[in-house]
MARBA-3410 file (N, C-alpha, C, O; in Angstrom, 1 decimal):
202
101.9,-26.5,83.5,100.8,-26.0,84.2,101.0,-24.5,84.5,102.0,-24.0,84.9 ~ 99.9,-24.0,84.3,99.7,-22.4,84.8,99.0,-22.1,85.9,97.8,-22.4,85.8 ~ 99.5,-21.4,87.3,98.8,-21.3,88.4,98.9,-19.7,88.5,99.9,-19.1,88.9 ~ 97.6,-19.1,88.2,97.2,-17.8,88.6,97.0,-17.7,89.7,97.0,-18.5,90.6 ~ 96.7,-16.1,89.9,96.6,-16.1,91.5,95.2,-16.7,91.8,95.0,-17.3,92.9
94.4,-16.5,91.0,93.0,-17.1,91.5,92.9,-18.2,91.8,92.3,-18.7,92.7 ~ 94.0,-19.1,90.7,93.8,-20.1,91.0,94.5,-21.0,92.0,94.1,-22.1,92.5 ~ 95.7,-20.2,92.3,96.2,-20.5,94.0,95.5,-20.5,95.2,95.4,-21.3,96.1 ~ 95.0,-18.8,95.0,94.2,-18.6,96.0,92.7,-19.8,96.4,92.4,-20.5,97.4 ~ 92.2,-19.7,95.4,91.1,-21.0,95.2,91.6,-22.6,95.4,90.6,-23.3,95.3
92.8,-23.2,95.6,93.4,-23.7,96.3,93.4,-24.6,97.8,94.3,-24.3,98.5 ~ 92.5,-25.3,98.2,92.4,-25.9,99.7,93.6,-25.5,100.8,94.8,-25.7,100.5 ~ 93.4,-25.2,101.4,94.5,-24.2,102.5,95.7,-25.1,102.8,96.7,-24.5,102.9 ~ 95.8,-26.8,103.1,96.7,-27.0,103.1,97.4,-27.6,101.6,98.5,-27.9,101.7 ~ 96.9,-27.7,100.6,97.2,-27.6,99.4,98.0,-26.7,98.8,98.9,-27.1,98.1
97.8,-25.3,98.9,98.4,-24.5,99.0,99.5,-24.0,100.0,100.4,-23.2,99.5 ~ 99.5,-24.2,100.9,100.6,-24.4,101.6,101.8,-25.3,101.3,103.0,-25.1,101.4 ~ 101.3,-26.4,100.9,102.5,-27.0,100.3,102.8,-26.7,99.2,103.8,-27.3,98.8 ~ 102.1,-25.9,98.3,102.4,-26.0,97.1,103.1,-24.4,97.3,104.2,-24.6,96.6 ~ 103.2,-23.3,97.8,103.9,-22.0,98.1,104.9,-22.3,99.1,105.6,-21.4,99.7
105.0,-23.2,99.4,106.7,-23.4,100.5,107.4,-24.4,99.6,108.6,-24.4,99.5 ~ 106.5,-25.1,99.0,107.8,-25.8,97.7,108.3,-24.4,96.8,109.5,-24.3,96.6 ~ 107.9,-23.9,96.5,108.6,-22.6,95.3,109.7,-22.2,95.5,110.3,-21.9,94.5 ~ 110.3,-22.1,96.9,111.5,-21.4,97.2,112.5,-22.4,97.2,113.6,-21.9,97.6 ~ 112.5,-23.7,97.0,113.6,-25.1,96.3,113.9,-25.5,98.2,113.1,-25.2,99.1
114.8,-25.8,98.3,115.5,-26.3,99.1,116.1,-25.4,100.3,116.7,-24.3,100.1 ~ 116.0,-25.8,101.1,115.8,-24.9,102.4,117.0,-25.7,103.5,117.2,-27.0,103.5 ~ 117.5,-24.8,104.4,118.2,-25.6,105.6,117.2,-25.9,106.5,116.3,-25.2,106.7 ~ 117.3,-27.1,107.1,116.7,-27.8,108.2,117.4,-27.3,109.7,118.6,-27.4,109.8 ~ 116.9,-26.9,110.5,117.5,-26.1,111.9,116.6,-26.7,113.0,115.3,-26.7,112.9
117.3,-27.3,114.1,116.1,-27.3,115.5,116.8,-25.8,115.9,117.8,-25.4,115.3 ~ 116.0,-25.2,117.0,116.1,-24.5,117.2,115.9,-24.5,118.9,114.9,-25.0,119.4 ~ 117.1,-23.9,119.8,117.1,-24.4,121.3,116.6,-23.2,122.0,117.1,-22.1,121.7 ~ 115.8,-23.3,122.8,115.9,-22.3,123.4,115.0,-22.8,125.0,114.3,-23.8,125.1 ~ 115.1,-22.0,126.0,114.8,-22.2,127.9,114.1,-21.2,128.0,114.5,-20.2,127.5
112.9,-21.0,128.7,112.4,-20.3,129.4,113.2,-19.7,130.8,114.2,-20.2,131.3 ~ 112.6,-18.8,131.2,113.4,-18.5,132.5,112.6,-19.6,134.1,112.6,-19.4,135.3 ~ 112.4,-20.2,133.7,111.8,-21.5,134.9,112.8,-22.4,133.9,112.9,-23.3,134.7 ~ 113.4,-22.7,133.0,114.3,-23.5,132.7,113.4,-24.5,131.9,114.0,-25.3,131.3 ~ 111.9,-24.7,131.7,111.8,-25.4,130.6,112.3,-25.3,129.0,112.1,-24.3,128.4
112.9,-26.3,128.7,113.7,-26.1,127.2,112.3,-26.4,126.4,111.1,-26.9,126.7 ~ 113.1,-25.9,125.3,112.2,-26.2,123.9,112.9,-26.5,122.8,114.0,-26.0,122.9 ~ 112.7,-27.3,121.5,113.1,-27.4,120.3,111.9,-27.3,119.7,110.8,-27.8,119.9 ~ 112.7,-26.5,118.3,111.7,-26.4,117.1,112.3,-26.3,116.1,113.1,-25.4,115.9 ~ 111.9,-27.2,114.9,112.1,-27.3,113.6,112.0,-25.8,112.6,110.9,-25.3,112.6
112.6,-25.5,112.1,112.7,-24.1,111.3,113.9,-24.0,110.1,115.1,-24.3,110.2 ~ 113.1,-23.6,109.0,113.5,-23.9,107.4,113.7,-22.5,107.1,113.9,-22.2,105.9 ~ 113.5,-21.5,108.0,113.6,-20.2,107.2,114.6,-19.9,107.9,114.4,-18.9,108.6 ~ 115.7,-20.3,108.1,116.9,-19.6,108.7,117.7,-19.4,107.5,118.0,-20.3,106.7 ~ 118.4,-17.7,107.2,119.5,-17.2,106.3,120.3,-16.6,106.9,120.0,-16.2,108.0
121.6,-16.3,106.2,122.5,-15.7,106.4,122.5,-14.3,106.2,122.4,-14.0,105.0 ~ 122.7,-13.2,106.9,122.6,-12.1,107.1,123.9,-10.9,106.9,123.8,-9.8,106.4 ~ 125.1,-11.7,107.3,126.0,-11.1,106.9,127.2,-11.8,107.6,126.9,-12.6,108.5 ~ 128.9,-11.5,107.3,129.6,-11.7,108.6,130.2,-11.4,109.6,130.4,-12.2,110.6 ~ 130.5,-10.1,109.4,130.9,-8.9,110.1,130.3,-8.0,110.8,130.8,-6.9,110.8
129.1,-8.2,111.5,129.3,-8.9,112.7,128.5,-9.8,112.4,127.3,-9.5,112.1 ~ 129.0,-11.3,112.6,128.5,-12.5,112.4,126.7,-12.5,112.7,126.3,-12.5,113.9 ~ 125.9,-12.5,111.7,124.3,-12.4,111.6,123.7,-13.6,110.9,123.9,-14.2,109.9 ~ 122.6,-13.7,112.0,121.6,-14.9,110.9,120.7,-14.6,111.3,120.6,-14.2,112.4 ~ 119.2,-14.8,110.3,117.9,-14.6,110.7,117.0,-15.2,110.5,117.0,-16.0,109.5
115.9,-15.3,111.1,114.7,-16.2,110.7,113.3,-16.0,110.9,112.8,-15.5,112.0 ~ 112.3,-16.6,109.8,111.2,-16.3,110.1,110.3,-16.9,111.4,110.7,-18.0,112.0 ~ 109.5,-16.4,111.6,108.5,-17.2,113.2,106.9,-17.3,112.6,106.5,-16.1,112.5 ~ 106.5,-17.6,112.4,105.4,-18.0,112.2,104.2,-16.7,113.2,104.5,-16.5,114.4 ~ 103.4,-16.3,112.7,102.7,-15.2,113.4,102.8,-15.8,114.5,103.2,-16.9,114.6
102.2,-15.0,115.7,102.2,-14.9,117.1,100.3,-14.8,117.4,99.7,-14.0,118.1 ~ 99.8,-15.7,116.7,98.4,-16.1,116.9,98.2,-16.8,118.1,97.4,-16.4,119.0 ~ 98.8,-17.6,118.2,98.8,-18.9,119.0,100.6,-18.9,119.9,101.6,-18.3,119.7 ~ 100.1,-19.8,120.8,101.5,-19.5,121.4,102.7,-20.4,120.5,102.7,-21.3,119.7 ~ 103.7,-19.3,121.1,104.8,-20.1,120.1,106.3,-19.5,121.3,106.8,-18.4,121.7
106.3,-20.9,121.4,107.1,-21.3,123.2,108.9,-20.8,122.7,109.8,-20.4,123.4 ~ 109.2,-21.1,121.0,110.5,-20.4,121.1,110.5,-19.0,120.9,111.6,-18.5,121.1 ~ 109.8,-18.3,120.6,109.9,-17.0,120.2,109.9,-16.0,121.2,110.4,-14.9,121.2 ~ 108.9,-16.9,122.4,108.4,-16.2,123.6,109.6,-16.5,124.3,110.4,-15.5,124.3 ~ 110.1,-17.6,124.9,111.7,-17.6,125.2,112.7,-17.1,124.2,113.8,-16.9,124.8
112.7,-17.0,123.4,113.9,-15.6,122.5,113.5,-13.9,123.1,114.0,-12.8,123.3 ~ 112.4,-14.4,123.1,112.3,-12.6,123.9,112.4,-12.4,125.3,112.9,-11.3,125.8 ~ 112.1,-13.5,126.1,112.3,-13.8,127.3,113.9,-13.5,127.9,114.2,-13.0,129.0 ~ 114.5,-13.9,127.2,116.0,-14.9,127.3,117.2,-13.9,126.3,118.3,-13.3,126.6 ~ 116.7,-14.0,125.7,117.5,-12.9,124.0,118.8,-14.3,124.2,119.9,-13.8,124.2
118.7,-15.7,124.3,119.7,-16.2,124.0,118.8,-17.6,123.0,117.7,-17.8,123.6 ~ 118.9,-18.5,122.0,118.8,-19.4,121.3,120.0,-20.3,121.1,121.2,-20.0,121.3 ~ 119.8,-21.5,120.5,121.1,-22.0,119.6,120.2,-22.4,118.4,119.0,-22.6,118.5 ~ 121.3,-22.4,116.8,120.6,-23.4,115.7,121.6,-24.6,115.8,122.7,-24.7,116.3 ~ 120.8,-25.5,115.2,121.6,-26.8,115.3,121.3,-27.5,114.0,120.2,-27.9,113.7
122.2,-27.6,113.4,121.7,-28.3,111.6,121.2,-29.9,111.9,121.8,-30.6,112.7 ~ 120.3,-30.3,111.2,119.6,-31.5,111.0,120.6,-32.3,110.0,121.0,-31.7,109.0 ~ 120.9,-33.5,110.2,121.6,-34.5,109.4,120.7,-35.3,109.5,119.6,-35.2,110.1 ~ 121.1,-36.7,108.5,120.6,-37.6,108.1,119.7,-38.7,109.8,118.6,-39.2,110.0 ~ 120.9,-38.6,110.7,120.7,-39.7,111.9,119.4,-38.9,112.6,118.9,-39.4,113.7
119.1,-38.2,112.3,117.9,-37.4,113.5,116.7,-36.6,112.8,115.9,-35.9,113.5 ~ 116.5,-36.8,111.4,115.8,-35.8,110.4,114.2,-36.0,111.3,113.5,-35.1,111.7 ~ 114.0,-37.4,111.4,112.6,-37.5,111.5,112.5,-37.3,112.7,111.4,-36.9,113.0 ~ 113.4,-37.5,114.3,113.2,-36.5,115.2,112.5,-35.5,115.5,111.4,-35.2,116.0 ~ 114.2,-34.5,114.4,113.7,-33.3,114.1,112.4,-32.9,114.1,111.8,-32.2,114.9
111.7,-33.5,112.6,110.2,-33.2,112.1,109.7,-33.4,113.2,109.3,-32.3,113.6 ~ 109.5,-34.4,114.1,108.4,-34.3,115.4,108.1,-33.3,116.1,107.0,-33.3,116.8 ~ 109.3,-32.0,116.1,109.2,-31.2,116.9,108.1,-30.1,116.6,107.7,-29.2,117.3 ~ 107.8,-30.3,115.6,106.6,-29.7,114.9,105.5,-30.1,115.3,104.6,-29.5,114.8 ~ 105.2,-31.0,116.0,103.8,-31.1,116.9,103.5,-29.9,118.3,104.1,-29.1,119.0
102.1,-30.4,118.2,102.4,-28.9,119.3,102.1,-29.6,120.9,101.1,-30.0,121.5 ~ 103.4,-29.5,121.1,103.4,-30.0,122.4,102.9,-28.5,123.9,102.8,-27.3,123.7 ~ 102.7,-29.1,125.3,102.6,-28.0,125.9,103.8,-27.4,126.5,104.8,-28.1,126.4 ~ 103.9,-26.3,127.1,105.0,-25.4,127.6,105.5,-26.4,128.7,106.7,-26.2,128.5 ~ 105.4,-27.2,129.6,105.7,-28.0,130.1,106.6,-29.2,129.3,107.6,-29.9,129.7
106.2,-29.3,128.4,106.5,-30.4,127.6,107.9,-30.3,126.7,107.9,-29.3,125.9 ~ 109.0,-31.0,126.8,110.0,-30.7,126.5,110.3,-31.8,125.2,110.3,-33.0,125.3 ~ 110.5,-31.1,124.1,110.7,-31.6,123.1,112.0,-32.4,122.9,112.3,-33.3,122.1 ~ 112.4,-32.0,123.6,114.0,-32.9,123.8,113.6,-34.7,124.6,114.0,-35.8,124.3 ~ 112.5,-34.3,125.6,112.5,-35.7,126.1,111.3,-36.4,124.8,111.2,-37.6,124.3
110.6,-35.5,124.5,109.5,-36.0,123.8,109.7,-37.0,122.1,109.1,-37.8,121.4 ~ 111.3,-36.2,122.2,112.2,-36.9,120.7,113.1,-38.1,121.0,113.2,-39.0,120.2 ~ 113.8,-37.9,122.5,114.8,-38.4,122.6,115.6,-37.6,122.0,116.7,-37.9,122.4 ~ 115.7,-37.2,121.6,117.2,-35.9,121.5,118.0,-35.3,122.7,117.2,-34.9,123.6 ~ 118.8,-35.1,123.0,120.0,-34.7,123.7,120.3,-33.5,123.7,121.1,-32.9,123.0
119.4,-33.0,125.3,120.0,-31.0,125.5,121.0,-31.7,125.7,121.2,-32.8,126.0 ~ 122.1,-30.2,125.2,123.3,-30.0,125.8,124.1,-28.4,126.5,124.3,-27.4,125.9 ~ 124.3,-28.6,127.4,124.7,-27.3,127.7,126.4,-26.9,127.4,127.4,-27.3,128.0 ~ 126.6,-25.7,125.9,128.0,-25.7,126.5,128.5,-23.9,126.9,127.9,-22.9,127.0 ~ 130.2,-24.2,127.2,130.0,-23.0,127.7,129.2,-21.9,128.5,129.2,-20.7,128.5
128.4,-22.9,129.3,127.7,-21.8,130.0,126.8,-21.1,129.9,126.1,-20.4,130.7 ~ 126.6,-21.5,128.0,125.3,-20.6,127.5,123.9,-21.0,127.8,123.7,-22.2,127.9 ~ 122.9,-20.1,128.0,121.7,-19.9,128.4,120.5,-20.3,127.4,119.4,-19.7,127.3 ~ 120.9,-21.7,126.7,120.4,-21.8,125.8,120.7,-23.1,125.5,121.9,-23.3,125.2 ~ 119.5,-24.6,125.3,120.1,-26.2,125.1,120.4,-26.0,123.9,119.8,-25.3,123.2
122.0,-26.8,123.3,122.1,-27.6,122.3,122.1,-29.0,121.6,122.0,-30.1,122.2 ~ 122.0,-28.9,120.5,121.3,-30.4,120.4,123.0,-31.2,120.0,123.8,-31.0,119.1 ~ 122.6,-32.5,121.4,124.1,-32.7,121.3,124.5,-33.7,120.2,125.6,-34.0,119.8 ~ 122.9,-34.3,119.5,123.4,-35.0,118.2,123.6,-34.3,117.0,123.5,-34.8,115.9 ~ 123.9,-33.2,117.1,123.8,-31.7,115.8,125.1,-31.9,115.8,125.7,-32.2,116.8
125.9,-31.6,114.5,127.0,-32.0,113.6,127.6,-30.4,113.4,128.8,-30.1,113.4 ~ 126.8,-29.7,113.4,127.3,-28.5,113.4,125.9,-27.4,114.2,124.7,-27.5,114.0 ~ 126.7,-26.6,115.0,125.8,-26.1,116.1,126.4,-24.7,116.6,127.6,-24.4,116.6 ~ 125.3,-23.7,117.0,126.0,-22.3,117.3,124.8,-21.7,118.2,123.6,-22.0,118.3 ~ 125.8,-20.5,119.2,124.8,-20.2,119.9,124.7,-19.0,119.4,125.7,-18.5,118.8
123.7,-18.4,119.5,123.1,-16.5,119.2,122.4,-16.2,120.2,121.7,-16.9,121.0 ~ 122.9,-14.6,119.9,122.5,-13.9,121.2,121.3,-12.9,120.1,121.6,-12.4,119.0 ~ 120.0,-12.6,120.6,119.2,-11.6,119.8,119.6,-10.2,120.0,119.7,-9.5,121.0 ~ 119.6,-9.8,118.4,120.0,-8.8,117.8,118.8,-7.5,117.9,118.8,-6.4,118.5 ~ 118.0,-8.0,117.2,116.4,-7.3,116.8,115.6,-8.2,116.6,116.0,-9.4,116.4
113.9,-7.9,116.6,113.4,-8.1,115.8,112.2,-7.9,115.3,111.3,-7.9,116.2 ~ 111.7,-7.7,114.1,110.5,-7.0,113.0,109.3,-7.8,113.1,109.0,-8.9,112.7 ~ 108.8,-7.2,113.7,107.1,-7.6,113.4,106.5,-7.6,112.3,106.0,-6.5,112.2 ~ 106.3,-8.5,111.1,105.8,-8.0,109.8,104.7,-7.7,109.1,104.1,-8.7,108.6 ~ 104.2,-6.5,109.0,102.8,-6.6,109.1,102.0,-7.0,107.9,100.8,-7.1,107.8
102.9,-7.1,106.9,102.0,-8.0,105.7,101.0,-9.4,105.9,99.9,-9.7,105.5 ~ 102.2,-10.2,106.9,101.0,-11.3,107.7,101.6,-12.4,108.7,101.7,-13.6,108.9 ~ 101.8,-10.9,109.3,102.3,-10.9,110.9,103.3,-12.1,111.6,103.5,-12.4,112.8 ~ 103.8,-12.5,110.4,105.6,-13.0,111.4,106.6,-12.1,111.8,106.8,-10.9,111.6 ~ 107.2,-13.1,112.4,108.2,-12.3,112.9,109.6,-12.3,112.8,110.1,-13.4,113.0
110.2,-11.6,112.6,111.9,-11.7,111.5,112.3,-11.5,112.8,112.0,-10.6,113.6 ~ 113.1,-12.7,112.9,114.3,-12.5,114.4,115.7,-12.6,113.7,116.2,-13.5,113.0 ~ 116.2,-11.4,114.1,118.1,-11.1,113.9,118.8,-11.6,114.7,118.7,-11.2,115.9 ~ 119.7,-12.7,114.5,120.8,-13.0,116.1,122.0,-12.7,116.2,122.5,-13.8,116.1 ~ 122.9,-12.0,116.3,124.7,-12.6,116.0,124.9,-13.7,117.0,124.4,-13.9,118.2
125.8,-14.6,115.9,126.5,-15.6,116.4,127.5,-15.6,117.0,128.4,-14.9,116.5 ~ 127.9,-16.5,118.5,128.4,-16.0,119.5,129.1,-17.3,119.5,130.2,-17.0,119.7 ~ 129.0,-18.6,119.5,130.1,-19.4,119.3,129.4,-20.5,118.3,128.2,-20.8,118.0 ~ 130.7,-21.2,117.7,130.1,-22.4,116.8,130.9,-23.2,116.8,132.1,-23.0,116.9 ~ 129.9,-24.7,116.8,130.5,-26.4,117.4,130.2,-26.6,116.3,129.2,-26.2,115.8
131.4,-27.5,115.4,131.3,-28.1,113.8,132.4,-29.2,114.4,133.3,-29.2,115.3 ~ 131.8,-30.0,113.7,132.9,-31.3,113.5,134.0,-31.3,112.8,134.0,-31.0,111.6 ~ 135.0,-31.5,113.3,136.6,-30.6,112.9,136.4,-31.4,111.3,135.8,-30.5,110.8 ~ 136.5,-32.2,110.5,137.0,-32.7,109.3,135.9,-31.9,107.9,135.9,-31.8,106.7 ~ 135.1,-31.4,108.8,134.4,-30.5,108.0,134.6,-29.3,107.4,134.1,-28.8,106.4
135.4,-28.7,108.3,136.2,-27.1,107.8,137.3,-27.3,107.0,138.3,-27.9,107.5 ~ 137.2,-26.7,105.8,138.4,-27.0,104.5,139.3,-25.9,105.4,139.0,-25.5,106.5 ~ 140.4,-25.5,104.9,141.5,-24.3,105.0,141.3,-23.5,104.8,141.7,-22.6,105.6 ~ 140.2,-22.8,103.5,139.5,-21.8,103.6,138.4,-21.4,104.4,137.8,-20.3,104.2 ~ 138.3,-21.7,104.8,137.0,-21.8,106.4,135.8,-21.8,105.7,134.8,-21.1,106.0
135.8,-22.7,104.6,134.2,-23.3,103.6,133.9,-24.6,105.0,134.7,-25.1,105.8 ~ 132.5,-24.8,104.6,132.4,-25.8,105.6,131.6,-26.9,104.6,130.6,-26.6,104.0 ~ 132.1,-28.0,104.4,131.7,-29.5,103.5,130.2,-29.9,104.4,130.2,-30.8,105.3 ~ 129.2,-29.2,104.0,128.2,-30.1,104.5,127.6,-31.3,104.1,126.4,-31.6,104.2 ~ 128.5,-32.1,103.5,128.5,-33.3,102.7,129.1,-34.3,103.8,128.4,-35.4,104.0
129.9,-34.2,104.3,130.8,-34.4,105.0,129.9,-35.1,106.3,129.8,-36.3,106.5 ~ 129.3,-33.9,106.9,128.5,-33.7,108.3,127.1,-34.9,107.8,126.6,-35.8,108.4 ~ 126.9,-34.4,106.6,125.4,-35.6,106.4,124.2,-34.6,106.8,123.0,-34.9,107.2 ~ 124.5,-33.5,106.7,123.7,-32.1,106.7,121.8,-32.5,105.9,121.8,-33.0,104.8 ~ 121.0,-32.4,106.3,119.8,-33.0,104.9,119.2,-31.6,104.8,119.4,-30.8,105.8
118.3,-31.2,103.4,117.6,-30.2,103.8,115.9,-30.4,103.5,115.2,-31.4,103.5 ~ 115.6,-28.8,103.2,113.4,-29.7,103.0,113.2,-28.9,102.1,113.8,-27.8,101.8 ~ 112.0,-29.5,101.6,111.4,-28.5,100.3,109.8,-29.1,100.9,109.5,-30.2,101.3 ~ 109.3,-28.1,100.8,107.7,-27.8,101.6,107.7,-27.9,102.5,108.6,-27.2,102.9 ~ 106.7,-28.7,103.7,106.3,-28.6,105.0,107.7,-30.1,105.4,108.6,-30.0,106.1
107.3,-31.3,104.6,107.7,-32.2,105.0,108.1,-33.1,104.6,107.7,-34.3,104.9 ~ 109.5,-32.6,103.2,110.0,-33.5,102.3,111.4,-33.3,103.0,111.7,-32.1,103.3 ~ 112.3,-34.1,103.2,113.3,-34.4,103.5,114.4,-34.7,102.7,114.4,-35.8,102.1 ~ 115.7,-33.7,102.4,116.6,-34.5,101.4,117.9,-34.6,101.3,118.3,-33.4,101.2 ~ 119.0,-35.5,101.2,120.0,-35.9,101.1,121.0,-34.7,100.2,120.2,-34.0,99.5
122.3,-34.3,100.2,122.7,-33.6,99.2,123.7,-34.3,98.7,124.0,-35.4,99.0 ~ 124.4,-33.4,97.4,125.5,-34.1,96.6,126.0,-32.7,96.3,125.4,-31.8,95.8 ~ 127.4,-32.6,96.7,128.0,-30.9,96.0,128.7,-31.6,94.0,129.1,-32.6,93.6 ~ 128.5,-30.4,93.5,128.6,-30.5,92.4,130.4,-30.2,92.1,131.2,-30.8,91.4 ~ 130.4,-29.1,92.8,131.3,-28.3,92.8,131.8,-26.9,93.0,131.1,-26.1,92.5
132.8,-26.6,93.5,133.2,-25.5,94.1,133.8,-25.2,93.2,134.7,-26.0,92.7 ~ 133.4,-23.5,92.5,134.0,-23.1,91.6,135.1,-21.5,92.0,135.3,-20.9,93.0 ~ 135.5,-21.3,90.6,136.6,-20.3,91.6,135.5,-18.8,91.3,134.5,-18.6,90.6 ~ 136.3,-17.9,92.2,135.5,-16.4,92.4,135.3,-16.2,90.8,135.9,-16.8,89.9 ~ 134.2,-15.3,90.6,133.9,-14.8,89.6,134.2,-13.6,88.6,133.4,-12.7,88.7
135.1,-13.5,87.9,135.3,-12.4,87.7,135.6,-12.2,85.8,136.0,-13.0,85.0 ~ 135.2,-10.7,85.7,134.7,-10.8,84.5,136.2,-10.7,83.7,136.2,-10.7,82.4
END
């Protein structure tokens, strides 16, 4: 099949939405924690989280424009503190609920049954059924005016992983953890590592 722009664009809106968020394959699955300063929590499901670099430990992600309210972004700027927390297999369709739009009152943690967790002191719920979990503190972030999301920078300030998961080389087996990821709005999927091969060199 050949899909031109016309004929994307010409496309039913959510048709094409799922059809331009499948193109980029497989994606990490993240709730995403964050408190207002009255202390209501929030989680939110988010597939655009990348790695940014390590030195000084960075990750980033996209936000969905700022049309409509959007309760983590406004507590990330509130707060400048978040956690991500990787989605596994035991909580995936949780997770997905958090994508309804609940009100600012409304706490997605009771509304899932998911489990804040506070650690260290940080200013920000973790999710205590997450297999691998970190808190960030915000770095920057870009308002984009092509069509107006918003790129949030964080460094990472501490990270909870399940000890049998970290090899010797500080690789992390997310095979191990039962890590799942998504392709589109709301396909959910299991992994299989093929293999770890050695550095590349010519």
């Amino acid at each position: 099949m050949h899909f031109t722009k016309d004929r994307i664009d010409a496309l039913e809106t959510r048709t094409r939405a799922h059809f331009i968020n499948s193109l980029s394959g497989f994606k990490s699955a993240n709730l995403i924690g964050t408190q207002d300063i009255q202390g209501n929590t929030n989680l939110s499901i988010v597939s655009s989280v990348i790695h940014l670099g390590a030195n000084p430990p960075l990750v980033g992600m996209i936000i969905r424009p700022h049309s409509v309210a959007r309760h983590t972004f406004e507590n990330i700027l509130q707060t400048g503190f978040y956690t991500i927390n990787q989605v596994n297999q035991s909580i995936y369709t949780q997770a997905h609920q958090t994508s309804a739009r609940y009100d600012r009152d409304e706490s997605e943690f009771d509304a899932t049954g998911l489990t804040a967790e506070y650690l260290m002191d940080f200013k920000a719920p973790f999710v205590k059924e997450s297999r691998l979990k970190y808190s960030v503190k915000l770095a920057e972030h870009q308002h984009l005016a092509i069509n107006g999301t918003e790129f949030v920078i964080g460094e990472i300030v501490d990270v909870y992983v399940v000890d049998i998961a970290v090899e010797a080389d500080g690789f992390i087996d997310l095979d191990i953890i039962e890590t799942v990821a998504i392709t589109g709005l709301d396909s959910y999927h299991t992994t299989a590592k093929l293999a770890r091969l050695p550095y590349a060199k010519k």
